[in-house]
N, C-alpha and C positions, 0 to 999 in steps of 0.2 A: 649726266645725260639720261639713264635708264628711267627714264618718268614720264608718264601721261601725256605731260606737258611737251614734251619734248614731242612724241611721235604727233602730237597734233600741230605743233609747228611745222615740220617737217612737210607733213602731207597737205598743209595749205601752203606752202611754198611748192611741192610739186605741183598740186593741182588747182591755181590761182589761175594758171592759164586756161583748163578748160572750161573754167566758169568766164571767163574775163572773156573771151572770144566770139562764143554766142550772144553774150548780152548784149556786145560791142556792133557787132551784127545786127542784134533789134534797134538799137539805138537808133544805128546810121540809117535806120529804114523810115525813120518820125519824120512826119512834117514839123517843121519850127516856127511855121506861120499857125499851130494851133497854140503854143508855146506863147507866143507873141500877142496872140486873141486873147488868152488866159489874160496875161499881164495887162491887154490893154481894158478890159470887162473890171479891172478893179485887184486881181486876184496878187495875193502876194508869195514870192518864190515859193514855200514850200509848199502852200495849197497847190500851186502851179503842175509843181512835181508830186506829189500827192494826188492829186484828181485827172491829169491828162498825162504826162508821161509815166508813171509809173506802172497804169492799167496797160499801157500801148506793150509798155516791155516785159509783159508776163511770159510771152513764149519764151524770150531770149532768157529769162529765169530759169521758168522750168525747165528749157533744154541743155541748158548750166547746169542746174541740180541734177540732173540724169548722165550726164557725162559724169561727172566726180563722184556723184552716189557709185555707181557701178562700177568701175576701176578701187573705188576707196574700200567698197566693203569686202573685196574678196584681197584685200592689201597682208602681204608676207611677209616682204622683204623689210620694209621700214620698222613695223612693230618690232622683226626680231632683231635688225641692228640697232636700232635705237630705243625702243620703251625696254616695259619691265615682263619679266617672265610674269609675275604674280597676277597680271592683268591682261590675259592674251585676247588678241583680237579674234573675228571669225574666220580669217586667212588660216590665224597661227594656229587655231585647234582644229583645224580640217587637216591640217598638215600633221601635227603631232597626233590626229587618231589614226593616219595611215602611214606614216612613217614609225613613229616612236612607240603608242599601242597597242598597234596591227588590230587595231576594230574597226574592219570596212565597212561592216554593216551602220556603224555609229557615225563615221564619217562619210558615208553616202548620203545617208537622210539629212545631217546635217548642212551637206553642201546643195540636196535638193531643193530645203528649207532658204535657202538663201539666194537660189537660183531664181522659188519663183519670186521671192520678195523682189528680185530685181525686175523681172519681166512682169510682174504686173503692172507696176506705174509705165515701163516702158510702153506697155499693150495701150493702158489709158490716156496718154499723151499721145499714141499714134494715131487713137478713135481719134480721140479731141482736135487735133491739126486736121484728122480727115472729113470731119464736118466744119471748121472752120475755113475750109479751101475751099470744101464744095459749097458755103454760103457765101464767098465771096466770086466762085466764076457764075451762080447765077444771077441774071439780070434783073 
């Protein structure tokens, strides 16, 4: 078990669901009659999904990818029961400079550095939905 492989199994079996949920969300939101136009204009399945639904489910994407980005990179518990010491994640060396260590200062900047990698895309997905909302309620 103690391999690469393993912890990245693991963590797309945990979090399969938070990607699968939101996309599931976008999906259910599609019209089927453009799906349907697609097919009858000539277009064949993949172009179909290719050129009209897969552009439509990009928020339920992105909002997948931001759910599991975020939870996955500050992940603890999985690398250290299951991967390998030799190969630690960024959970597992935030932890081991403040627990095993004792270098706060190394593990502070380290977890700010990862704090904002998370909140940035979060920031630019929340612009991005808020000019996307506000060009859909005007008329």
């Amino acid at each position: 078990m103690h391999s690469n492989f393993a912890v990245v199994l693991v963590m797309v079996y945990t979090y399969l669901p938070f990607m699968i949920l939101p996309l599931y969300a976008s999906l259910e939101r599609l019209d089927p009659t453009l799906d349907e136009a697609a097919m009858d204009l000539g277009t064949r399945p993949f172009g179909v999904f290719r050129d009209v639904t897969l552009p439509q489910s990009i928020p339920g994407i992105v909002a997948g990818g931001l759910l599991v980005f975020i939870p996955a990179a500050g992940e603890l518990v999985i690398p250290s029961l299951v991967g390998d010491a030799a190969s630690p994640m960024i959970g597992r060396v935030i932890s081991d400079e403040f627990t095993s260590a004792r270098d706060w200062p190394m593990a502070s900047s380290v977890a700010v550095a990862l704090l904002l990698i998370m909140v940035i895309p979060t920031m630019l997905y929340s612009r991005y939905q808020a000019k996307a909302d506000g060009a859909e309620a005007k008329p």
